[in-house]
N, CA, C and O of each residue as an XYZ file, in Angstrom:
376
protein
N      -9.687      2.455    -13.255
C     -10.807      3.353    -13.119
C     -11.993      2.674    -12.447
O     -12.702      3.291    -11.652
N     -12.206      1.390    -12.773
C     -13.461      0.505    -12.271
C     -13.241      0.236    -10.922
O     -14.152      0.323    -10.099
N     -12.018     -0.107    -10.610
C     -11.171     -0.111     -8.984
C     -11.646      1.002     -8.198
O     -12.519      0.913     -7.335
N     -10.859      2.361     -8.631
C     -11.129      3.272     -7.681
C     -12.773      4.093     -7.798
O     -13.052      4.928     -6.937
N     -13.756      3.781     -8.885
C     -14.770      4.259     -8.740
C     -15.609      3.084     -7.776
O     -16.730      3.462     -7.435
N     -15.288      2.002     -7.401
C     -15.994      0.874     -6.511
C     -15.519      1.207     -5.576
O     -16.321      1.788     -4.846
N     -14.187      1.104     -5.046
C     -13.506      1.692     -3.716
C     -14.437      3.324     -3.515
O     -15.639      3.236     -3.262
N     -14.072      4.129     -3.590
C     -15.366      5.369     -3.931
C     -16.809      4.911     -3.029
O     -17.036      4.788     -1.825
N     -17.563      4.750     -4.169
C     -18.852      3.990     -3.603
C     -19.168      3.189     -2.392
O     -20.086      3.451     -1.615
N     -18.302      2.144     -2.282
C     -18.333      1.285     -1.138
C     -17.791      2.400      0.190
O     -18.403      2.424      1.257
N     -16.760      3.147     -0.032
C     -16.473      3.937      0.965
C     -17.308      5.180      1.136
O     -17.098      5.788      2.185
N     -18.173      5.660      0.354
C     -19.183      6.964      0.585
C     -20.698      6.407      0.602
O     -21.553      7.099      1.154
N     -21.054      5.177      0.013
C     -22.063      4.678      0.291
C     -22.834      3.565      0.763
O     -24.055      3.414      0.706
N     -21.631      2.525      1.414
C     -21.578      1.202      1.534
C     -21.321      1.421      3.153
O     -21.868      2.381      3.695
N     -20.496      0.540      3.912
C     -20.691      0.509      5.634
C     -19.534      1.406      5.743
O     -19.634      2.235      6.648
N     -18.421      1.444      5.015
C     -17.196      2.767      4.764
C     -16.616      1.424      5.215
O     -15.497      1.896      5.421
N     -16.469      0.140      5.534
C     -15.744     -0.507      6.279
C     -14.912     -1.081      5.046
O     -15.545     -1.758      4.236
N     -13.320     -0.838      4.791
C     -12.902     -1.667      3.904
C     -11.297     -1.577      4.059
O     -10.828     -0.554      4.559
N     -10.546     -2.495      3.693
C      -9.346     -2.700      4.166
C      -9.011     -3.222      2.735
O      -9.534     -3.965      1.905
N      -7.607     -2.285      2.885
C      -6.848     -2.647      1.628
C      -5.159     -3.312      1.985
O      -4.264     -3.054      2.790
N      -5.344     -4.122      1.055
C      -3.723     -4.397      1.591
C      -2.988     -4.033      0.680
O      -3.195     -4.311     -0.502
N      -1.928     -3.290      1.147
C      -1.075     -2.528      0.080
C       0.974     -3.535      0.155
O       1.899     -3.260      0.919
N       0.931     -4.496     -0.827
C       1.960     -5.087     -0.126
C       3.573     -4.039     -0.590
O       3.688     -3.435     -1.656
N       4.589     -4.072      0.467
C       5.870     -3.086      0.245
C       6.567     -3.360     -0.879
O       7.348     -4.254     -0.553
N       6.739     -3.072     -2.116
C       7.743     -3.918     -2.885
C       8.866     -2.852     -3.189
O       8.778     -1.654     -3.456
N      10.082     -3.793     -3.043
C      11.436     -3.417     -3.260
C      11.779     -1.972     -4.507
O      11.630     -2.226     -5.702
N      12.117     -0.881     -4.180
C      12.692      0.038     -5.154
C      11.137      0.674     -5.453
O      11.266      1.622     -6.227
N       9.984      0.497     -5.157
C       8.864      0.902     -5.143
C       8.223      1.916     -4.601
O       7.198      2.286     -5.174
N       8.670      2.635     -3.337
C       8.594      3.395     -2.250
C       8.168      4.850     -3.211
O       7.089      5.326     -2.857
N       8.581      5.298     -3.894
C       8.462      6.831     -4.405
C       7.292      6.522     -5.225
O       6.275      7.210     -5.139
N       7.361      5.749     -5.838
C       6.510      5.659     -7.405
C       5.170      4.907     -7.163
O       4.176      5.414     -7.683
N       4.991      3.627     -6.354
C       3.749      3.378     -5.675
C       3.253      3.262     -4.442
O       2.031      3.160     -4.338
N       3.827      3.254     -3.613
C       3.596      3.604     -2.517
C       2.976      4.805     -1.914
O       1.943      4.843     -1.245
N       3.689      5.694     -2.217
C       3.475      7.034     -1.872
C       2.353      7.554     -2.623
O       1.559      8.381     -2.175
N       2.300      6.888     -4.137
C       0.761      7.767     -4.723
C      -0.185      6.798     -4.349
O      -1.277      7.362     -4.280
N      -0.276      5.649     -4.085
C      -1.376      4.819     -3.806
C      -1.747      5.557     -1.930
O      -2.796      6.085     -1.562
N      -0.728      5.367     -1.264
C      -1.176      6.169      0.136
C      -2.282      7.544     -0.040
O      -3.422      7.577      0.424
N      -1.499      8.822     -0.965
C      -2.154      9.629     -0.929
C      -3.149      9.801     -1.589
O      -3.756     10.851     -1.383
N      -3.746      8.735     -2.739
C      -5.014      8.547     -3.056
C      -6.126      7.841     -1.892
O      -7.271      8.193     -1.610
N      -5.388      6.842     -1.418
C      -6.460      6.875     -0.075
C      -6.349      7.607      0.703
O      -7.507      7.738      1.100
N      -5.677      8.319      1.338
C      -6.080      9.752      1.941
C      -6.804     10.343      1.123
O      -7.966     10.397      1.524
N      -6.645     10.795      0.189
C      -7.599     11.874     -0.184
C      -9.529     11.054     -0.774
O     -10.657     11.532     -0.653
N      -9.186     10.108     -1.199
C     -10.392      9.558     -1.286
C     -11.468      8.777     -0.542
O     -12.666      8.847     -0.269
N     -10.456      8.034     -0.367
C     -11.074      7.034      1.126
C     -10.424      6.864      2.372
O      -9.705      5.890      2.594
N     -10.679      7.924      3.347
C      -9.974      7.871      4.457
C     -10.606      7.044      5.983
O     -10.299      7.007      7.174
N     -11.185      6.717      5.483
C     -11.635      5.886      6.288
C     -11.772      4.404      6.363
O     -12.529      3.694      7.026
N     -10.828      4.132      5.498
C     -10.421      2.302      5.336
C      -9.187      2.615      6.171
O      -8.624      3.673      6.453
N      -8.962      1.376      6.463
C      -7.813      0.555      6.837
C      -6.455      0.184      6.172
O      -6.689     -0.521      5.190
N      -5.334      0.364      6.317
C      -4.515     -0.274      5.446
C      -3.591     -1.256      5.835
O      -2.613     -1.001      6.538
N      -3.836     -2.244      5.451
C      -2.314     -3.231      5.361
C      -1.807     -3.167      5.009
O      -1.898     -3.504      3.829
N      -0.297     -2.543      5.617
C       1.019     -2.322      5.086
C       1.714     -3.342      5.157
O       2.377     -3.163      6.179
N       2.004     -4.333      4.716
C       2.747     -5.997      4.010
C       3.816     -5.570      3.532
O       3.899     -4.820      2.559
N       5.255     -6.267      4.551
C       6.495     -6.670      3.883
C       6.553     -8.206      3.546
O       7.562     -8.883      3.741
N       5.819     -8.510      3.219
C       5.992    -10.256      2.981
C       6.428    -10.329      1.167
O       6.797    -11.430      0.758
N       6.395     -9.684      0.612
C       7.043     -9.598     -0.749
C       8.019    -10.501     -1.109
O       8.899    -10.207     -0.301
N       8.507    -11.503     -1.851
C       9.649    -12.572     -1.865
C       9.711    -12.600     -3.544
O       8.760    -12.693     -4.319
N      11.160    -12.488     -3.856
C      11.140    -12.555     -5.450
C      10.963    -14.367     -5.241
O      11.371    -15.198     -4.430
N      10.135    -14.375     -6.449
C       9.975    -15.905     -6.792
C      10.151    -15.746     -8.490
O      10.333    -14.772     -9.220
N      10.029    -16.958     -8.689
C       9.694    -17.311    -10.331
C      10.795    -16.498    -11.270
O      11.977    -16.845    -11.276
N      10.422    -15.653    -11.874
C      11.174    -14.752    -12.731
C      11.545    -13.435    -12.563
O      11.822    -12.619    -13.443
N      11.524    -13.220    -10.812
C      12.442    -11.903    -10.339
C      13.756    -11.863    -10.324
O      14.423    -10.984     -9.779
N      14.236    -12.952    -11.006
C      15.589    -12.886    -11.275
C      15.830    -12.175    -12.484
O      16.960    -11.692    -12.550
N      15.247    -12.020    -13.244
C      15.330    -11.151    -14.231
C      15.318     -9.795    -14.400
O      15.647     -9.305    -15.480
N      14.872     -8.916    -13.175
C      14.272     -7.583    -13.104
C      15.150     -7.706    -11.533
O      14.685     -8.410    -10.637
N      16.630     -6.824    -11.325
C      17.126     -6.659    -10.443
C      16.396     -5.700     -9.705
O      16.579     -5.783     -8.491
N      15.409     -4.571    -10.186
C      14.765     -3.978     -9.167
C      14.387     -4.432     -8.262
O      14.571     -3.925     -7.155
N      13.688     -5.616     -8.472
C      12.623     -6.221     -7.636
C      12.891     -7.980     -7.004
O      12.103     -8.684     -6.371
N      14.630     -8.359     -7.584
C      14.922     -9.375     -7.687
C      15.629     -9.608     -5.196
O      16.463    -10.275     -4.583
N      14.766     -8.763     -4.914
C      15.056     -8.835     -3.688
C      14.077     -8.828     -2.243
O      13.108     -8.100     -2.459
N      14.051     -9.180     -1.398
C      12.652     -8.925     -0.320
C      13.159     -7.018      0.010
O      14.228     -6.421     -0.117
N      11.743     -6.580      0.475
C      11.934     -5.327      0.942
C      12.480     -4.452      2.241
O      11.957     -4.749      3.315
N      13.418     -3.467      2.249
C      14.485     -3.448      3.190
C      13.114     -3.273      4.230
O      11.933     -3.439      3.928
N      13.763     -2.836      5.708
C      13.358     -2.612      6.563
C      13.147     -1.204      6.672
O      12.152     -0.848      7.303
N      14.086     -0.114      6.049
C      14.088      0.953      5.466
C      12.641      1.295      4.767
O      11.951      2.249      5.126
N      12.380      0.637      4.010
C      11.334      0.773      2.943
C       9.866      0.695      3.494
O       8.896      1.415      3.257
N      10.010     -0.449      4.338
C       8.510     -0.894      4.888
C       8.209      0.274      5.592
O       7.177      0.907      5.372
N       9.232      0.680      6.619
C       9.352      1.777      7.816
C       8.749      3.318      6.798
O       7.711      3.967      6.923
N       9.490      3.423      6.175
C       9.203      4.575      5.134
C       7.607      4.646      4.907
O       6.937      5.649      5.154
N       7.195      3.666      4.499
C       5.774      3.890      4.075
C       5.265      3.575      4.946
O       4.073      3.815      4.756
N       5.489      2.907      6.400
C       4.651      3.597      7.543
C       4.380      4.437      8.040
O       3.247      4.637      8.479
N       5.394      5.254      8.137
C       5.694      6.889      8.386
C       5.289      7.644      7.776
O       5.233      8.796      8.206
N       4.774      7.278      6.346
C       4.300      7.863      5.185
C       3.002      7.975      5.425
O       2.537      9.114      5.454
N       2.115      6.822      5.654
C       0.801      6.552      6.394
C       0.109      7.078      7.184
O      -1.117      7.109      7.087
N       1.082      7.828      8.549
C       0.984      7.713      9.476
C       1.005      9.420      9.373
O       0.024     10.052      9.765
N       2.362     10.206      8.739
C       1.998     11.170      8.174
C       0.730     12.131      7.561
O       0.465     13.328      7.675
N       0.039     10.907      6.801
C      -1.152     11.326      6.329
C      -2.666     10.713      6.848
O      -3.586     10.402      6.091
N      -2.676     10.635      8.138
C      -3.473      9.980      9.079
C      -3.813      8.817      8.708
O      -4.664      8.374      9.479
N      -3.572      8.164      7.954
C      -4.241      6.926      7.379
C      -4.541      5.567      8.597
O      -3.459      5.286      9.114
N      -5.201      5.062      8.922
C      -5.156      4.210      9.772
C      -4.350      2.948      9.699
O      -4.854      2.367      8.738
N      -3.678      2.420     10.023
C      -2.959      1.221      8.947
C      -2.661      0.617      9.886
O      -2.584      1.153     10.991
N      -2.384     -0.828      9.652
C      -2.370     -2.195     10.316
C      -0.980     -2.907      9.549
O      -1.137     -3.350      8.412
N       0.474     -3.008     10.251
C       1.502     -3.665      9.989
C       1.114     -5.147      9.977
O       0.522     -5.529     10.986
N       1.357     -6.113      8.949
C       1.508     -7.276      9.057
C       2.801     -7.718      8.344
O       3.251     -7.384      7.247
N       3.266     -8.559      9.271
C       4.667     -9.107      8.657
C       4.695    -10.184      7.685
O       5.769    -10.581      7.234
């Protein structure tokens, strides 16, 4: 709540200039991706987004096969299209 009421502010009363990086994670695509996109569309459409496949299971993603993998090419693509769909401005970094 403290997140998106600062994001808010800074974007309706601050320079609007703000860039979020949203990184792709594996099996993630429906459930955060897609609602985090369409909350910045609808709230702050005028940031930037970094869409990041650099995601790498480390440490204890061996434990959680969801996520125990880097993100397809499928996936990243998806939520560009997703982005891009909903005018969002967005910036691919690999």
């Amino acid at each position: 709540d403290i997140l998106t009421r600062n994001l808010k502010r800074i974007h309706d009363f601050g320079s609007g200039e703000i860039i979020i990086r949203h990184l792709v994670m594996p099996n993630h695509v429906e459930c955060c991706s897609k609602p985090i996109l369409d909350y910045i569309a609808r709230e702050i459409p005028k940031c930037v987004v970094n869409i990041m496949g650099q995601y790498r299971p480390e440490y204890l993603a061996h434990e959680y096969p969801e996520i125990n993998r880097r993100p397809t090419t499928q996936e990243i693509n998806e939520v560009k299209n997703y982005a891009e769909d909903l005018n969002i401005l967005y910036k691919p970094v690999s």
